[in-house]
MDTraj code that builds the backbone (N, CA, C; nanometers):
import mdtraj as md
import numpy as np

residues = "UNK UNK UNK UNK UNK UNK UNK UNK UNK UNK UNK UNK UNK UNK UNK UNK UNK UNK UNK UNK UNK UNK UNK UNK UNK UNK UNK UNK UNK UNK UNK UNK UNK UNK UNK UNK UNK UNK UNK UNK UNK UNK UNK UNK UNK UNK UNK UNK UNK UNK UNK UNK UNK UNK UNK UNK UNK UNK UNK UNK UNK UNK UNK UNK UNK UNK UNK UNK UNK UNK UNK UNK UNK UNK UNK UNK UNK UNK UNK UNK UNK UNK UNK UNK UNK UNK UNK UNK UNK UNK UNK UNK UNK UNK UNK UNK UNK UNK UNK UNK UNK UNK UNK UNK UNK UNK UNK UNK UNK UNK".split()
xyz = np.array([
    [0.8908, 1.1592, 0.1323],
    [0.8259, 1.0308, 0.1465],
    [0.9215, 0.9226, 0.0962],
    [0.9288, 0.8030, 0.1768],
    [1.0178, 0.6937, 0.1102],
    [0.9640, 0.6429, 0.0231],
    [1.0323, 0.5408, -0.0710],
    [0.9244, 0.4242, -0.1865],
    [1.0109, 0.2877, -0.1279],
    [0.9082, 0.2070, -0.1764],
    [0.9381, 0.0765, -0.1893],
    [0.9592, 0.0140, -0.2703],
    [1.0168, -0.1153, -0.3272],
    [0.9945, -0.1674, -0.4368],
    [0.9323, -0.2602, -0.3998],
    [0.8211, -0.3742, -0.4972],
    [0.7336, -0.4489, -0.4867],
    [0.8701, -0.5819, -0.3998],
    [0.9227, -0.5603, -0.4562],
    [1.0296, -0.6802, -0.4285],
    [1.0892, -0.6841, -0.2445],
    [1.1231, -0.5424, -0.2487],
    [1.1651, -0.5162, -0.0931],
    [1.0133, -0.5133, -0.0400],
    [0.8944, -0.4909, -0.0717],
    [0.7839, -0.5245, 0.0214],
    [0.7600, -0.6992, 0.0535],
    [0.7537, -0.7618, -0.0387],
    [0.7594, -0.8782, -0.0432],
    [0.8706, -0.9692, 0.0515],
    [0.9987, -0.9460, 0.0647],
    [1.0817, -0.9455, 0.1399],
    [1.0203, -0.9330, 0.3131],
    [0.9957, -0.8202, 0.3141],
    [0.9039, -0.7512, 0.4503],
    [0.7970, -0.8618, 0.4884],
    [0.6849, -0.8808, 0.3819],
    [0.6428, -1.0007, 0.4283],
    [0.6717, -1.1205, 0.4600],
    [0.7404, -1.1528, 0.3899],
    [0.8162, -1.2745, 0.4318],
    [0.8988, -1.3198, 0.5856],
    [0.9794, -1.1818, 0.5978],
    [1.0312, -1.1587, 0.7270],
    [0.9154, -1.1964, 0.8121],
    [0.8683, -1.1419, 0.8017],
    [0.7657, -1.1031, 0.9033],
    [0.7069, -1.2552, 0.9710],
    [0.6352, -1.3097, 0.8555],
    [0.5741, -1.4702, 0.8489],
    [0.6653, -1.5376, 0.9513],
    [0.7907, -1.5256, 0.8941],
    [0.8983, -1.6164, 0.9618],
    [0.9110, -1.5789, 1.0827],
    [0.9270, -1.4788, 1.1346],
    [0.9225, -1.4123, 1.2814],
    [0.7957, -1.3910, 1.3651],
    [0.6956, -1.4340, 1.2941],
    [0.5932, -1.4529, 1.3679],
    [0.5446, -1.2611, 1.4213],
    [0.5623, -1.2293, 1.3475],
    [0.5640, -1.0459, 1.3377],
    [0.4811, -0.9702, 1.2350],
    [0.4390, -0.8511, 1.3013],
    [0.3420, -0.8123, 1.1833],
    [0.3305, -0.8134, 1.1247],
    [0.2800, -0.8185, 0.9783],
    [0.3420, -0.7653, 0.8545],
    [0.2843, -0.6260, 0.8264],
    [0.3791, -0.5420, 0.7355],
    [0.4245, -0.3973, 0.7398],
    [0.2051, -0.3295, 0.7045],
    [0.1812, -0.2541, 0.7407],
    [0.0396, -0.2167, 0.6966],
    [0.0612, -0.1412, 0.5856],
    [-0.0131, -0.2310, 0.4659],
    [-0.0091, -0.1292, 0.3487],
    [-0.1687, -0.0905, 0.2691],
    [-0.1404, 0.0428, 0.3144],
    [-0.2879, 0.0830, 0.2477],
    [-0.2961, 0.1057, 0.1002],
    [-0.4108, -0.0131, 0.0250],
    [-0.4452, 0.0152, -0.0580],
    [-0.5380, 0.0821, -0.1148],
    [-0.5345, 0.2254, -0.1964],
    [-0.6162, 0.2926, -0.1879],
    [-0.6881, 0.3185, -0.3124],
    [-0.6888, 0.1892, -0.4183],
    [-0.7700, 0.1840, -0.5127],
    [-0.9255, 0.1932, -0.5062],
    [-1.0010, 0.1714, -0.5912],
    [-1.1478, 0.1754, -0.5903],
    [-1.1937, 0.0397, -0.5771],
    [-1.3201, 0.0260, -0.5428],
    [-1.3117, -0.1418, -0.4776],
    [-1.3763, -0.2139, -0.5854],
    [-1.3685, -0.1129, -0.7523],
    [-1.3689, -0.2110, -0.8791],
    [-1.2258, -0.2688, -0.9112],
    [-1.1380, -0.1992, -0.8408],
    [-1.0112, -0.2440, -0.9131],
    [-0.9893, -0.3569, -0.8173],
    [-0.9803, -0.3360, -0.7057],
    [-0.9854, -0.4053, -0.5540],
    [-1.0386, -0.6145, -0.6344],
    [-1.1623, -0.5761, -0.6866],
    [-1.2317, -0.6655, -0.7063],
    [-1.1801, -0.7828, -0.8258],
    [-1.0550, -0.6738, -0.9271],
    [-0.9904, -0.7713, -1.0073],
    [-0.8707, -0.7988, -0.9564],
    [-0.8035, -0.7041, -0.9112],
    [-0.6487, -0.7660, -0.8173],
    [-0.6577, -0.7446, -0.7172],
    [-0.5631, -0.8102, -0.6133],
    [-0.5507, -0.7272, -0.4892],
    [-0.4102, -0.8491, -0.4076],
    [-0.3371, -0.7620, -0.3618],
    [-0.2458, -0.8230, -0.2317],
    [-0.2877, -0.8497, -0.1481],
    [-0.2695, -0.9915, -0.0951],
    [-0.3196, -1.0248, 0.0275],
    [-0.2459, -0.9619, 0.1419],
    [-0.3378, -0.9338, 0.3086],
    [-0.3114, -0.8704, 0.3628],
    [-0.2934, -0.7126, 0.3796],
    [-0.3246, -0.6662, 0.2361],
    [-0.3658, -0.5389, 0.2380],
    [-0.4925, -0.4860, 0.3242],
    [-0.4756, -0.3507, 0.3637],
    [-0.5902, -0.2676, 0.3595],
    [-0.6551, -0.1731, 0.3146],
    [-0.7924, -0.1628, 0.2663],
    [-0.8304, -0.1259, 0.1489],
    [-0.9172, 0.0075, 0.2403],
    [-0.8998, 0.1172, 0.1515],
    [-0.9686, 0.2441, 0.2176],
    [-0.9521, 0.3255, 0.0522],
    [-1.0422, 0.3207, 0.0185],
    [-1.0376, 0.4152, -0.1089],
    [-0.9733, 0.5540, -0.1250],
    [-0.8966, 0.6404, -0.2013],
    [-0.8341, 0.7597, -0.2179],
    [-0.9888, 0.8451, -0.1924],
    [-1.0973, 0.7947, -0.2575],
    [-1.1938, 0.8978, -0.2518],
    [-1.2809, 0.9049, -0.1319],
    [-1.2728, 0.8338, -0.0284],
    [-1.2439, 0.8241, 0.1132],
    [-1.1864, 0.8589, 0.2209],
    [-1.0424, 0.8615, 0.1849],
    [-0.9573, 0.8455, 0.2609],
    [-0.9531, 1.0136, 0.3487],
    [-1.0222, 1.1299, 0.3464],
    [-1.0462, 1.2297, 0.3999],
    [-1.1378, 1.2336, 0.4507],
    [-1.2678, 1.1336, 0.4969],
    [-1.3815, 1.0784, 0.5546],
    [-1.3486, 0.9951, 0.6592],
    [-1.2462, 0.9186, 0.6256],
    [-1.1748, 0.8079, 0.7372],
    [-1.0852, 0.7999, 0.7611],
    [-1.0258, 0.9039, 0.7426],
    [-0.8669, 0.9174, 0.8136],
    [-0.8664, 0.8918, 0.9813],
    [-0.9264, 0.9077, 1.0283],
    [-0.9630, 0.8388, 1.2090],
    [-0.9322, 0.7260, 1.2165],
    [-0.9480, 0.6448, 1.1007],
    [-0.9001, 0.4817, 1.1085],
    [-0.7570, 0.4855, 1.0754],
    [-0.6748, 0.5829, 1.1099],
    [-0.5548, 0.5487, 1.0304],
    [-0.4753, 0.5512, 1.1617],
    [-0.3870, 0.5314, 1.2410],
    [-0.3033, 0.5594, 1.3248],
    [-0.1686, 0.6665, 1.2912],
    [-0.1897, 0.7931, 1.2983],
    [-0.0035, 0.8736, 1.2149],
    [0.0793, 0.8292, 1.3377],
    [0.0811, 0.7234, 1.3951],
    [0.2357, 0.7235, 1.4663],
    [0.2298, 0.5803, 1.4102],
    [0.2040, 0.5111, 1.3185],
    [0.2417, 0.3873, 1.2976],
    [0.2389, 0.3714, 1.1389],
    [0.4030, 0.3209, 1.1044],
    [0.4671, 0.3341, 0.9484],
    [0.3214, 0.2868, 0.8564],
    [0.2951, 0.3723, 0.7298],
    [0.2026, 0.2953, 0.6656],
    [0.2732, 0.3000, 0.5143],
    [0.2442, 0.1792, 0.4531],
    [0.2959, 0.1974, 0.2741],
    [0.1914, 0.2186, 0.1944],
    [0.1798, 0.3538, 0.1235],
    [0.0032, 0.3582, -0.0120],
    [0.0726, 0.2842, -0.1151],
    [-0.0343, 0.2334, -0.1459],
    [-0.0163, 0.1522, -0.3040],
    [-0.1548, 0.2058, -0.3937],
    [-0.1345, 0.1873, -0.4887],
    [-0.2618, 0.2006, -0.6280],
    [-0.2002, 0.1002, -0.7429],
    [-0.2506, 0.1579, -0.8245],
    [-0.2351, 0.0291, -0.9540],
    [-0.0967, 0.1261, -1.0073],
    [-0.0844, 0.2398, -0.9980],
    [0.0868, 0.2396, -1.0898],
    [0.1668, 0.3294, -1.0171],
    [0.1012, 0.3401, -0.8840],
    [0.2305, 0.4371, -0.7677],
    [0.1701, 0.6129, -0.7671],
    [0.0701, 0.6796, -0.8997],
    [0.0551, 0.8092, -0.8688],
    [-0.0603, 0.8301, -0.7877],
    [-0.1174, 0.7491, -0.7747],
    [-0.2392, 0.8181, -0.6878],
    [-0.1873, 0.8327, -0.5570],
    [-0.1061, 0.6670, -0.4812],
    [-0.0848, 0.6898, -0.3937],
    [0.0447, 0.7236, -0.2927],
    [0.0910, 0.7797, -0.4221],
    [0.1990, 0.8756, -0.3842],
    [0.1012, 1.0338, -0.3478],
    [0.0000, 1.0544, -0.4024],
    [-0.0293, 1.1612, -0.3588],
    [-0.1239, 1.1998, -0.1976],
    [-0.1654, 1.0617, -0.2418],
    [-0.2067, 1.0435, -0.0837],
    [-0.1171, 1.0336, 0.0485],
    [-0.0193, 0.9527, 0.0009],
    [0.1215, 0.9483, 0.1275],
    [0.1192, 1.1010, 0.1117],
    [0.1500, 1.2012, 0.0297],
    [0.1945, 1.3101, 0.0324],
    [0.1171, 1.4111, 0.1540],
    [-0.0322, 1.3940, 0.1156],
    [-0.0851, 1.4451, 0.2181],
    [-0.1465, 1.3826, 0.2982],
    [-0.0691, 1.2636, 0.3841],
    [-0.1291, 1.1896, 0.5409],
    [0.0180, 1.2605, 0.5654],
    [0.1131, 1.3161, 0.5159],
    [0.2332, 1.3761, 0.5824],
    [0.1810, 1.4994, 0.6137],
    [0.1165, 1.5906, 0.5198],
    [0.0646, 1.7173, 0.6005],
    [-0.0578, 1.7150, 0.7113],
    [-0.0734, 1.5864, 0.7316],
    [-0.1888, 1.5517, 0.8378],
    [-0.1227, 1.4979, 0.9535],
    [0.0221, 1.4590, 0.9268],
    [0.0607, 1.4300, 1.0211],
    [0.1389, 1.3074, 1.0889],
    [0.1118, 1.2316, 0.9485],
    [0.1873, 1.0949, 0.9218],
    [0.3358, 1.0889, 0.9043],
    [0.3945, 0.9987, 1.0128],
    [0.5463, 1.0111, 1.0162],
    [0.6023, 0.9513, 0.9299],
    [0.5966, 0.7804, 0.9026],
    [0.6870, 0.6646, 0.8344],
    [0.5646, 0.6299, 0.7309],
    [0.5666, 0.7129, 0.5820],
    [0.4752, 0.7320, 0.5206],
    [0.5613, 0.6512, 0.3925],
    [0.5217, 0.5813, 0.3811],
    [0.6064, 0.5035, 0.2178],
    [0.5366, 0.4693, 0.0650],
    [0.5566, 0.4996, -0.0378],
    [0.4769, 0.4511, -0.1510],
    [0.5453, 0.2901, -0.1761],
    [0.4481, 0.2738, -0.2102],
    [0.4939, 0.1480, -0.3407],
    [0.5114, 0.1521, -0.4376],
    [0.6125, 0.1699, -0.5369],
    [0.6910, 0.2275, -0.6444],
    [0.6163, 0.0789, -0.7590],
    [0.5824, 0.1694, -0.8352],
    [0.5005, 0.0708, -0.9956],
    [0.3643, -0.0005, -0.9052],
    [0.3279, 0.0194, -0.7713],
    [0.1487, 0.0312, -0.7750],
    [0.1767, -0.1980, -0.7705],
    [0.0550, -0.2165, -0.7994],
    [0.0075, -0.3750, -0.8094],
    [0.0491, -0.4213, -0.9387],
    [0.1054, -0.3537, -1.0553],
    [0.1265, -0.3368, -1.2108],
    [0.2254, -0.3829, -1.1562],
    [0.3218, -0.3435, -1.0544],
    [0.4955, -0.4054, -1.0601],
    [0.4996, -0.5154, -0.9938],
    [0.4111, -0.5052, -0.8944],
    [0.3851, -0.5872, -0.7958],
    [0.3960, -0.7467, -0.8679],
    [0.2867, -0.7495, -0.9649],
    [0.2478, -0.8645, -1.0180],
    [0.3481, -0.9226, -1.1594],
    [0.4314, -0.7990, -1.1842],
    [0.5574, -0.8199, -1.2892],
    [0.6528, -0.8809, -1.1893],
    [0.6961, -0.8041, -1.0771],
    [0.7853, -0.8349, -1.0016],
    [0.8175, -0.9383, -0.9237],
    [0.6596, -0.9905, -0.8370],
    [0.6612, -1.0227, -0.7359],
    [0.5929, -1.1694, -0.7244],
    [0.4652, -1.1373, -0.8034],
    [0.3562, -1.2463, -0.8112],
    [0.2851, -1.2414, -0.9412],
    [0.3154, -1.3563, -1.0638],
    [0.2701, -1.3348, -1.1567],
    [0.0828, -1.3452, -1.1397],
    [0.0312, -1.4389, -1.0917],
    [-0.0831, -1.5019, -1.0564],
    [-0.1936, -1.3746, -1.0060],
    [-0.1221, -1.2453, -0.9551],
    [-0.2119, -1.1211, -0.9674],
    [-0.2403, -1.0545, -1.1015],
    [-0.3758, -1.0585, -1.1022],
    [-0.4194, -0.9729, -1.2603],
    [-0.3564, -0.8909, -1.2661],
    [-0.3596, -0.8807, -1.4265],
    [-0.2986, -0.7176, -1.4442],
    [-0.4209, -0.6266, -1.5336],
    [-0.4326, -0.5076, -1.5000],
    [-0.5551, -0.4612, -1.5488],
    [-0.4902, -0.3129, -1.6491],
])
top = md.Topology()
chain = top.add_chain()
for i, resn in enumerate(residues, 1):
    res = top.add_residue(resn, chain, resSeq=i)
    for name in ("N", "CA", "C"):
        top.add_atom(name, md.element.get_by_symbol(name[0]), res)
traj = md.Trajectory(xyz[None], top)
């Protein structure tokens, strides 16, 4: 599985804005208490304790990045949408915790 850093995701968005282009789909797969104190805009939110209920909503031929609040949960989830079948599967390395050190102070930190 690849990682990201909050910094090279941020980058990605940006590109993107400027090019009038997607921006990259990153599933966030916190609980929608955590959801409710931080969150990245443009994320999509599908809970880890879900995410084997609704995996139908996911597309495996199209790159997705998991995030959580410190990178282990959803590193374990990228781990297995790869044995399901997911090709361009990426974590987000330090979760919304780096995110908001790194990237955007103005996101809570919990």
């Amino acid at each position: 599985m690849y990682q990201i850093s909050p910094t090279e995701l941020a980058r990605q968005f940006a590109s993107a804005k400027e090019a009038a282009a997607t921006v990259p789909f990153v599933l966030d797969i916190r609980e929608t208490w955590e959801i409710e104190r931080a969150s990245i805009p443009g994320t999509h939110h599908l809970p880890m304790s879900q995410i084997v209920a609704r995996i139908s909503e996911l597309d495996p031929q199209k790159p997705v990045i998991c995030m959580c609040h410190h990178g282990g949960r959803s590193m374990q989830v990228g781990a297995w949408l790869e044995t399901q079948g997911f090709v361009h599967v990426t974590n987000l390395t330090g979760g919304i915790e780096a995110w908001s050190l790194e990237v955007d102070a103005t996101i809570p930190r919990y």
